[in-house]
C-alpha angles and dihedrals in degrees: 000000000000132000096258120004139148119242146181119256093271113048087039083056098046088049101045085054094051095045109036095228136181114261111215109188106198093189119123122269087258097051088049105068087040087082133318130200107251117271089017120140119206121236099162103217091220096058108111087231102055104109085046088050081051096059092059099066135088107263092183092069120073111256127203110203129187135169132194093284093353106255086117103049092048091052083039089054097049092047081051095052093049091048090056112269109154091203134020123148110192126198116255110216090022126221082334097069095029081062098043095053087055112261130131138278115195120213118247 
């Protein structure tokens, strides 16, 4: 795979569970306790302080990020690649298609 690339459901959800990634959901703070992936930790794009949330974390480890459609974690993934991250897959089509190819969506 490359180092930051944006993927259906499946394949999102074949490499997560190879490499032991990181899951960043960019949703907002609402969306979020409407339903996570499992294992997902929220850093809302639109927070003032989110670059500042991004450079706290490790760069070095691979990172799977996902939004509502997926506007936001493309535009999440590029910002991470400009910051340093060496690895970060994001899901094309976001918690919408995750949904729609029938995995689950746990309940805050």
């Amino acid at each position: 795979m490359n180092a930051f690339e944006s993927v259906n459901a499946q394949t999102w959800k074949n490499a997560l569970e190879q490499e032991s990634g990181l899951i960043l959901d960019v949703r907002t703070n609402m969306e979020f306790e409407e339903g996570l992936i499992e294992g997902a930790v929220n850093m809302d794009i639109f927070s003032e302080d989110f670059m500042d949330q991004l450079h706290g974390l490790d760069k070095l480890k691979p990172w799977f990020v996902y939004c509502r459609s997926g506007v936001r974690s493309k535009r999440a993934m590029w910002l991470m690649q400009e910051i340093g991250f060496v690895r970060v897959c994001e899901l094309d089509g976001g918690i919408l298609e995750w949904m729609s190819a029938g995995y689950e969506v746990l309940p805050m």
